[in-house]
Backbone bond lengths (Angstrom), bond angles and torsions (degrees), N, CA, C in turn:
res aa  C-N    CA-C-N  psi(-1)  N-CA   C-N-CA  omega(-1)  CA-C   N-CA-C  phi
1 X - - - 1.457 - - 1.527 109.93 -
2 X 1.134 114.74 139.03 1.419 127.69 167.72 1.589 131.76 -82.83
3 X 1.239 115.77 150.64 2.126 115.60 -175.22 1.186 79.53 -74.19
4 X 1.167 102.30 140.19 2.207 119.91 132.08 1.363 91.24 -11.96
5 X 1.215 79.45 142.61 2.356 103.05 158.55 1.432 83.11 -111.53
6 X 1.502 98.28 146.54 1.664 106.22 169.19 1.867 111.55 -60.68
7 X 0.517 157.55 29.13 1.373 169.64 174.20 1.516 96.27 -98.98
8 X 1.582 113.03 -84.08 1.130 121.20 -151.70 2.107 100.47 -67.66
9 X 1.547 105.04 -22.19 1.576 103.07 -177.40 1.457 101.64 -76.54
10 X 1.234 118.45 -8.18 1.978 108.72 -178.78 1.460 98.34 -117.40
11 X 1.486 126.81 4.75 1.719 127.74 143.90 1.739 98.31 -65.44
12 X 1.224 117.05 -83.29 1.191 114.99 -179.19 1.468 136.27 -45.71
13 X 1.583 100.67 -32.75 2.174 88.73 152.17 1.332 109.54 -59.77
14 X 1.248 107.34 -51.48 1.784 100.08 -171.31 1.752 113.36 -30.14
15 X 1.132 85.64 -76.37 1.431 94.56 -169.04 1.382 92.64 -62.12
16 X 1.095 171.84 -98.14 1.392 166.36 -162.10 2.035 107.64 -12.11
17 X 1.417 103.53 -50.51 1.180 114.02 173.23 2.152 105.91 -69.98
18 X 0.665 123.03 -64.74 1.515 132.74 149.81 1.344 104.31 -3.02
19 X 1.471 122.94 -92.44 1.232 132.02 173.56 1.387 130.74 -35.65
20 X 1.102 90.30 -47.26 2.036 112.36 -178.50 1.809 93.37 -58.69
21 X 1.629 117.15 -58.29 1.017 120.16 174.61 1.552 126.18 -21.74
22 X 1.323 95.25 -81.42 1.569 125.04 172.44 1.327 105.96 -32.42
23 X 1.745 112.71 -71.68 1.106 122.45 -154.67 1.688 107.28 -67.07
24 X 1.034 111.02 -32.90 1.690 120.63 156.12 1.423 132.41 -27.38
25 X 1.277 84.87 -60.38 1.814 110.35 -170.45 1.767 92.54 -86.24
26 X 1.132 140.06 -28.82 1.449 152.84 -170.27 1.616 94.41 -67.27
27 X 1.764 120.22 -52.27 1.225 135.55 -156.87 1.638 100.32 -68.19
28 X 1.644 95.72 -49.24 1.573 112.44 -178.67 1.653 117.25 -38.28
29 X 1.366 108.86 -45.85 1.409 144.72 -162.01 1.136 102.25 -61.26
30 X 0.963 98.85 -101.48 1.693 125.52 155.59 1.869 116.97 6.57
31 X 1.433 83.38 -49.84 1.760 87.94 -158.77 1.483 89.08 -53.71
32 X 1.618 139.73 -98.10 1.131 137.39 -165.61 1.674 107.41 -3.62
33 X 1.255 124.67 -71.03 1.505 134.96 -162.81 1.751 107.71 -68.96
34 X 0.862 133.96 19.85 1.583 142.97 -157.33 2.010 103.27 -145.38
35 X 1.632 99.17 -16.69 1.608 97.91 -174.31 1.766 101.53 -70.15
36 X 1.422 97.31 -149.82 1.320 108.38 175.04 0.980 125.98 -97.13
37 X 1.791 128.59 137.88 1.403 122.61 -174.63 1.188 124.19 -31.32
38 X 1.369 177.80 20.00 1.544 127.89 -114.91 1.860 103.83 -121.83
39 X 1.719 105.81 113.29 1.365 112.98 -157.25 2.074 87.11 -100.65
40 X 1.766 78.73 138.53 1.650 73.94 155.83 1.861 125.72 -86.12
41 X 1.041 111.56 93.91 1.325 125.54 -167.73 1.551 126.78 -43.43
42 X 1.560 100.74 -6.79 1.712 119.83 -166.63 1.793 88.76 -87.44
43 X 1.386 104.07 -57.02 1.343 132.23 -160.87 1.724 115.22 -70.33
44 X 1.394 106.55 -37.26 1.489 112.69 -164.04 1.413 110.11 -113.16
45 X 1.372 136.79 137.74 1.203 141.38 178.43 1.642 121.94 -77.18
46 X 1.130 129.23 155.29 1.320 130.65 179.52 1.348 103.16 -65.98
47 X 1.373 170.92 25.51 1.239 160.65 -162.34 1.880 77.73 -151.72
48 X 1.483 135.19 -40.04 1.614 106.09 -170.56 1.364 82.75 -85.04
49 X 1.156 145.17 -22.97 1.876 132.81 176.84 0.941 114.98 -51.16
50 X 1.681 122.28 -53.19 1.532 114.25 165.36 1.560 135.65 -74.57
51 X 1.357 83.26 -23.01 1.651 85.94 165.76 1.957 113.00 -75.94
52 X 1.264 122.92 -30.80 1.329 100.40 -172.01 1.407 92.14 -99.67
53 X 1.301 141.98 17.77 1.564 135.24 153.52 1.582 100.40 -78.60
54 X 1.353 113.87 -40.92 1.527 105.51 178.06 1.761 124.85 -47.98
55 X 1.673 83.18 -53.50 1.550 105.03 169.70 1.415 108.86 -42.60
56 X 1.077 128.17 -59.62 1.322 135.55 174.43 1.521 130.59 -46.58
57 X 1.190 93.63 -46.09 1.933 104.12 179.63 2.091 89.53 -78.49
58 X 0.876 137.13 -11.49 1.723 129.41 -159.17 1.304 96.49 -110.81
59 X 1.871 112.85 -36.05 1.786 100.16 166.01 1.692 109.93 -86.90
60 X 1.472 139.12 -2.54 1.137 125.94 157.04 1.952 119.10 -51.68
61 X 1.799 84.42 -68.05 1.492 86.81 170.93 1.176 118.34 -41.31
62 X 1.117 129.82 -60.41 1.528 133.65 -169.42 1.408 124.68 -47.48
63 X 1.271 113.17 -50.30 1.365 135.18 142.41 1.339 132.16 -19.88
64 X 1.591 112.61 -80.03 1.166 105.91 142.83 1.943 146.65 -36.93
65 X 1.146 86.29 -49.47 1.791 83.72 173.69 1.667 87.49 -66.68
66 X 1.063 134.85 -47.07 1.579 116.67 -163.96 1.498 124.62 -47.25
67 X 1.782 110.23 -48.33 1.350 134.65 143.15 1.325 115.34 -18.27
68 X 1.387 109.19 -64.96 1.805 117.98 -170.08 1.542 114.01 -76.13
69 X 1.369 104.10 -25.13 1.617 94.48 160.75 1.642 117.02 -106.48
70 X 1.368 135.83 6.49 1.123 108.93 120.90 1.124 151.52 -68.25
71 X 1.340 107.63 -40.45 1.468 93.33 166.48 1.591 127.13 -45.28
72 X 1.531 115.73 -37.88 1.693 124.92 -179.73 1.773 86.49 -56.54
73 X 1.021 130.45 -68.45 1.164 137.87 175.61 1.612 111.62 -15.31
74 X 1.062 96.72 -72.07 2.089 109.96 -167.76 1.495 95.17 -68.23
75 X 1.569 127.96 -23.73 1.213 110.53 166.23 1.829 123.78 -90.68
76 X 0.762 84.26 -1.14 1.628 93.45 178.38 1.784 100.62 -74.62
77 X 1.133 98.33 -42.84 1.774 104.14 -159.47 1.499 105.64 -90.06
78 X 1.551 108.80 -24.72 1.662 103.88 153.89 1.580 117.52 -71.92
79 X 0.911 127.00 -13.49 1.371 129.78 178.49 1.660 108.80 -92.47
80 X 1.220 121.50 -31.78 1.415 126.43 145.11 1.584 126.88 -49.38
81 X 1.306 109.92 -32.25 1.274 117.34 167.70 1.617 123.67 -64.35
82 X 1.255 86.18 -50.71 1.584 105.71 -170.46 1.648 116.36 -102.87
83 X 1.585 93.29 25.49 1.566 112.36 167.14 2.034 114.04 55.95
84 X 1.068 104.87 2.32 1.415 118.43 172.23 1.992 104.71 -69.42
85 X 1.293 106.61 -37.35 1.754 97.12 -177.85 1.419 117.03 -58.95
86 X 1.815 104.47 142.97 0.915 98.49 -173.98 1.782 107.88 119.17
87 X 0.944 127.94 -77.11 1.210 141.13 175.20 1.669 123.98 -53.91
88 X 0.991 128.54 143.84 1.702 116.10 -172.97 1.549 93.96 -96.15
89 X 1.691 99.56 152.48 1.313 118.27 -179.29 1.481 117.32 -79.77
90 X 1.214 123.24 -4.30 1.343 140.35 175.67 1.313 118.12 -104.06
91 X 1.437 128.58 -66.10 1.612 148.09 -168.45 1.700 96.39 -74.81
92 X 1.103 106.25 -46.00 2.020 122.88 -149.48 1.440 97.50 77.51
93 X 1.129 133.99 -20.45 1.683 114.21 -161.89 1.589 109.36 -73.76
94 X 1.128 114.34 160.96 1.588 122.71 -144.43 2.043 79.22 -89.94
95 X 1.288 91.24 132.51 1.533 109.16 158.77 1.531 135.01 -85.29
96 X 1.355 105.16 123.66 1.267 121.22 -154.75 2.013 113.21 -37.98
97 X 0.892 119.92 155.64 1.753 112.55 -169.60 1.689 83.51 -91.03
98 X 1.296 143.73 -39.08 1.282 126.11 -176.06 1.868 107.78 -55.11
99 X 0.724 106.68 -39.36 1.780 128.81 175.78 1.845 105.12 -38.08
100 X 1.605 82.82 -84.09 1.919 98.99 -178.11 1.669 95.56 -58.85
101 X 0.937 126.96 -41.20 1.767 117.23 -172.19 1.394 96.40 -56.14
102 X 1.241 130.78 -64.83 1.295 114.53 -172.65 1.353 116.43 -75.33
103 X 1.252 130.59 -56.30 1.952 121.88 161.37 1.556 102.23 -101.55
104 X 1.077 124.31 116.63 1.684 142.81 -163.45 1.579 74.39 -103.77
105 X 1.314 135.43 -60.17 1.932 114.06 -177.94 1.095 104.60 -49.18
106 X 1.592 144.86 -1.00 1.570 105.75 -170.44 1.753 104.35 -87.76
107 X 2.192 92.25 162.50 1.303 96.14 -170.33 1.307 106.37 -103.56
108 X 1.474 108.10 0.74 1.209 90.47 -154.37 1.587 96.99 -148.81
109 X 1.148 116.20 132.76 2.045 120.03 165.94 1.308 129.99 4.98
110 X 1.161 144.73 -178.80 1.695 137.09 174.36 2.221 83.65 -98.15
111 X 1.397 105.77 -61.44 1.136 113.79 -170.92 1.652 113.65 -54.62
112 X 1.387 146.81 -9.05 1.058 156.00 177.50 1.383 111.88 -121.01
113 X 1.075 125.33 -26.96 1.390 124.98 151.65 1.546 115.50 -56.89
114 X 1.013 144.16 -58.72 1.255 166.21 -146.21 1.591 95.87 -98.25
115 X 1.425 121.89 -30.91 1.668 114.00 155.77 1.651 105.43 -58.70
116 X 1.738 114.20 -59.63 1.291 107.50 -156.44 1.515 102.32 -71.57
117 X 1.388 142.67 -5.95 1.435 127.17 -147.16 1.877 68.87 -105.86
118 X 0.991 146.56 -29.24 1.560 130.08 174.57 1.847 117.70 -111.36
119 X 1.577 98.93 50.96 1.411 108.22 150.88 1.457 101.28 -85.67
């Protein structure tokens, strides 16, 4: 396997920067729909109660994973900084550019990934 060419490492900030974006403005969003129920109870029926508690528990989750891939995110681009991107956190061997093109957060190999996803 081959390093990044600088080309392909300022494709992959892009889109890293891209994402971070999104996922930012996603977080922003979000917040309102993630608060606390509060139904007017005179007005609203038990079936929209469970439905907008549902709503609620599906923008928590959501939320969260959004969180968890920024953060993979903000570490990806410190590791871009500090010339570590690119490389797996397990092997060191440089991870394939078809790989980071499609998840540019990953830290780690297809082959060492695929150890940890079956610990």
């Amino acid at each position: 396997m081959d390093q990044l060419t600088p080309k392909q490492t300022q494709e992959l900030r892009s889109i890293l920067q891209s994402t971070k974006t999104k996922l930012e403005q996603q977080l922003l969003d979000a917040e309102s729909a993630t608060g606390v129920v509060i139904l007017d109870q005179s007005t609203v029926g038990r079936v929209s109660r469970v439905d907008a508690m549902q709503q609620q528990s599906m923008a928590v989750s959501t939320r969260a994973k959004a969180q968890d891939t920024l953060r993979k995110v903000l570490q990806a681009l410190l590791r871009m900084d500090k010339e570590d991107f690119g490389y797996c956190g397990q092997c060191y061997e440089p991870i394939q550019f078809n790989r980071l093109k499609v998840q540019p957060q990953a830290s780690h190999c297809l082959k060492c990934q695929d150890q940890l996803d079956h610990i």
